[in-house]
DRENMIZA-887484 format. One record per atom (N, C-alpha, C): residue number from 1; residue in three letters; atom name; y, x, z. Coordinates in nm, 3 decimals, always signed. Layout:
BEGIN
REC / n / res / atom / north / east / up
REC / NUM / ALA / CA / Y / X / Z
...
//
This chain:
BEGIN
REC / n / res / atom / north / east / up
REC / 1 / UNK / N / -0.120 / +0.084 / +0.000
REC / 1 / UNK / CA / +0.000 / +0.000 / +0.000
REC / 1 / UNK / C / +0.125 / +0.087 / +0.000
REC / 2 / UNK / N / +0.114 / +0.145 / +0.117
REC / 2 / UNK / CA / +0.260 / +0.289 / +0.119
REC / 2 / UNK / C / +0.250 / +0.388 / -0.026
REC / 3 / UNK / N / +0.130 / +0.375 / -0.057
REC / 3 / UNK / CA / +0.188 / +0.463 / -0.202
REC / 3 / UNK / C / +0.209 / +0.398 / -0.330
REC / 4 / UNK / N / +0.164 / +0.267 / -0.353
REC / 4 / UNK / CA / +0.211 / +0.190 / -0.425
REC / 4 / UNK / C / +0.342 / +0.153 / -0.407
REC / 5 / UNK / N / +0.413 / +0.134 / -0.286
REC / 5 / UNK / CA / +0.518 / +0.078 / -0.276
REC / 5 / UNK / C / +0.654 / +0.212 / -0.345
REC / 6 / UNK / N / +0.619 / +0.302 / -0.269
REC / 6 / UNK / CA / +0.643 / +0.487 / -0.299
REC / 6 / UNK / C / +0.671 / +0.451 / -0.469
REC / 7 / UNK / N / +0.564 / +0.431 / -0.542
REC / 7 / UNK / CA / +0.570 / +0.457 / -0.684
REC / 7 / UNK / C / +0.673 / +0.370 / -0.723
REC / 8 / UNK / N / +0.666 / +0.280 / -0.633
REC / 8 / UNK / CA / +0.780 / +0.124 / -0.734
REC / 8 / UNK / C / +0.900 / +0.201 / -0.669
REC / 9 / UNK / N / +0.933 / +0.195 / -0.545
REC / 9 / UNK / CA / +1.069 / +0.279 / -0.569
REC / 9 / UNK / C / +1.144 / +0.390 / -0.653
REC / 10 / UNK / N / +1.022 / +0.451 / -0.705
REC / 10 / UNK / CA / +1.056 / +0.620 / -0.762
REC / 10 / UNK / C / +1.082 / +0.524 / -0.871
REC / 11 / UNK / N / +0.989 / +0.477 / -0.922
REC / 11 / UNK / CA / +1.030 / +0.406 / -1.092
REC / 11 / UNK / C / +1.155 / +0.330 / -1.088
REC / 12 / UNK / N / +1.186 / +0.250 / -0.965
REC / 12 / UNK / CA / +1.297 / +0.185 / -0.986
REC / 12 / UNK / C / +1.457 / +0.309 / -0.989
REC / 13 / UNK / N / +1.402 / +0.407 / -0.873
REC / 13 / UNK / CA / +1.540 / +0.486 / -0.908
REC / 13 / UNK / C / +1.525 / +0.580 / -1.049
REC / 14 / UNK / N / +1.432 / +0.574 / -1.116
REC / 14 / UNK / CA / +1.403 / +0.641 / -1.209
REC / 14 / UNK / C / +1.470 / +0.568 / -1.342
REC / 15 / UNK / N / +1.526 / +0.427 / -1.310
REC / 15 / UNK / CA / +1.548 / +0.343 / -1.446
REC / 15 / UNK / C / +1.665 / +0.294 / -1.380
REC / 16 / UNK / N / +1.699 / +0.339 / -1.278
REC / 16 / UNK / CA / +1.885 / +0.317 / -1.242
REC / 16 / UNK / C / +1.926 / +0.444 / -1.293
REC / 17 / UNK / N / +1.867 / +0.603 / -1.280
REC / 17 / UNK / CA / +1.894 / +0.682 / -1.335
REC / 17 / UNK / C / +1.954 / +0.671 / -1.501
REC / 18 / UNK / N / +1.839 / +0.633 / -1.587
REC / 18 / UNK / CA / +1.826 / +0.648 / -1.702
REC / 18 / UNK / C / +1.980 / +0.510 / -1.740
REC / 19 / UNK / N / +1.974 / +0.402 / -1.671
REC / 19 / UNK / CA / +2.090 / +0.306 / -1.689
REC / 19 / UNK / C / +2.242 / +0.422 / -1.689
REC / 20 / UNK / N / +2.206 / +0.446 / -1.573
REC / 20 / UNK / CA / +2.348 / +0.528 / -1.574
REC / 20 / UNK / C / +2.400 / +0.629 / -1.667
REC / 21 / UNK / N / +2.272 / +0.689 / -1.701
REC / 21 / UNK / CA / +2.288 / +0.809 / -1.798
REC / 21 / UNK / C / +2.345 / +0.748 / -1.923
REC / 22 / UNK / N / +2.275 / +0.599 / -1.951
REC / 22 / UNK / CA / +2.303 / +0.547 / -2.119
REC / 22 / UNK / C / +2.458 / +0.469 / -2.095
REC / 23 / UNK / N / +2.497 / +0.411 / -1.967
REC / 23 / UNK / CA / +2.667 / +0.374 / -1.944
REC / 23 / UNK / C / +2.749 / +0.525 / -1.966
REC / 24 / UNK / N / +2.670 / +0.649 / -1.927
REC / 24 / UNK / CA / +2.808 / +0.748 / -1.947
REC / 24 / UNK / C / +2.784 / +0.828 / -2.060
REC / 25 / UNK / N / +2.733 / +0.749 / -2.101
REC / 25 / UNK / CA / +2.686 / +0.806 / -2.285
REC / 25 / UNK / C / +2.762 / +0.732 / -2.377
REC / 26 / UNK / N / +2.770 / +0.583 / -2.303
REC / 26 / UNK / CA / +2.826 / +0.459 / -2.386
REC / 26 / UNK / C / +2.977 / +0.531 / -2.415
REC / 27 / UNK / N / +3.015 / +0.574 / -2.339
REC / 27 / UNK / CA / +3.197 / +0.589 / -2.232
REC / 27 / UNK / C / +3.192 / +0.721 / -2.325
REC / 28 / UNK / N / +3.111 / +0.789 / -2.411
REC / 28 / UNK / CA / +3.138 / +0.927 / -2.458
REC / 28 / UNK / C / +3.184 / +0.909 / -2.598
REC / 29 / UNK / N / +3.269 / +1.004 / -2.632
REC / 29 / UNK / CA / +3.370 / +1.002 / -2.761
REC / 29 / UNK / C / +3.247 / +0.988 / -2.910
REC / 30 / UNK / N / +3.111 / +1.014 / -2.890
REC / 30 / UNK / CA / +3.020 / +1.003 / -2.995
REC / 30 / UNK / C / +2.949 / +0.899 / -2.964
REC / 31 / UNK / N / +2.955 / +0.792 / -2.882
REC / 31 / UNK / CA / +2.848 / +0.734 / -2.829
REC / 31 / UNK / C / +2.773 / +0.622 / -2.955
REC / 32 / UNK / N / +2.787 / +0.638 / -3.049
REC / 32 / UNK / CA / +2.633 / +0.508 / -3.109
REC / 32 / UNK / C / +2.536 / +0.639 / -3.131
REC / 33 / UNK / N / +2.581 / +0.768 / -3.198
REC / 33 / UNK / CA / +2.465 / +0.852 / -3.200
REC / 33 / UNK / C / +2.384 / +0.902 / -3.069
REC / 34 / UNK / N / +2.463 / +0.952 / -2.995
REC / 34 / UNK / CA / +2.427 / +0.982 / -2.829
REC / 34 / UNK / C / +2.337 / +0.876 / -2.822
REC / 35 / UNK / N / +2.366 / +0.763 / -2.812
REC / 35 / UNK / CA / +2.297 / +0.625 / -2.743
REC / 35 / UNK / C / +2.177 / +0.624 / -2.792
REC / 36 / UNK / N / +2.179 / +0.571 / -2.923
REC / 36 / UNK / CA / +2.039 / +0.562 / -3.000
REC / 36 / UNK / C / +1.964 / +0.647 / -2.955
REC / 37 / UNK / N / +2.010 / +0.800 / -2.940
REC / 37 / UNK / CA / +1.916 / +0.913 / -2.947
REC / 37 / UNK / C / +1.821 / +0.892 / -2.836
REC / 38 / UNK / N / +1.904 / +0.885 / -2.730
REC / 38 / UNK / CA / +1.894 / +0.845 / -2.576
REC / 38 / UNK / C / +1.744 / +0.733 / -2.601
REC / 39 / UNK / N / +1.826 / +0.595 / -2.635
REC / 39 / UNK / CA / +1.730 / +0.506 / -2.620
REC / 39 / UNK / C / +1.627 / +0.498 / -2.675
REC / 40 / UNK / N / +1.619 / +0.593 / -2.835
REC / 40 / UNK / CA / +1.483 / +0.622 / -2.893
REC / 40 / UNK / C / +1.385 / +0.748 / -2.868
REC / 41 / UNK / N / +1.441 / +0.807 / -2.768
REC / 41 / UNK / CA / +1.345 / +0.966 / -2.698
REC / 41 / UNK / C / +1.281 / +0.937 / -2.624
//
């Protein structure tokens, strides 16, 4: 149970990470290439 729960947290800060990364990608002077790249890697 404690390490299942463990994994759902890591994944959840793992995809607030990746959110944030693609908002300060959005906010960047190249952002549709940046973005795509981002969202298709």
């Amino acid at each position: 149970m404690n390490a299942s729960l463990g994994s759902t947290l890591a994944l959840s800060k793992a995809i607030q990470g990746r959110e944030a990364a693609i908002r300060h990608l959005a906010h960047s002077t190249s952002a549709p290439s940046n973005l795509n790249a981002w969202v298709l890697a």
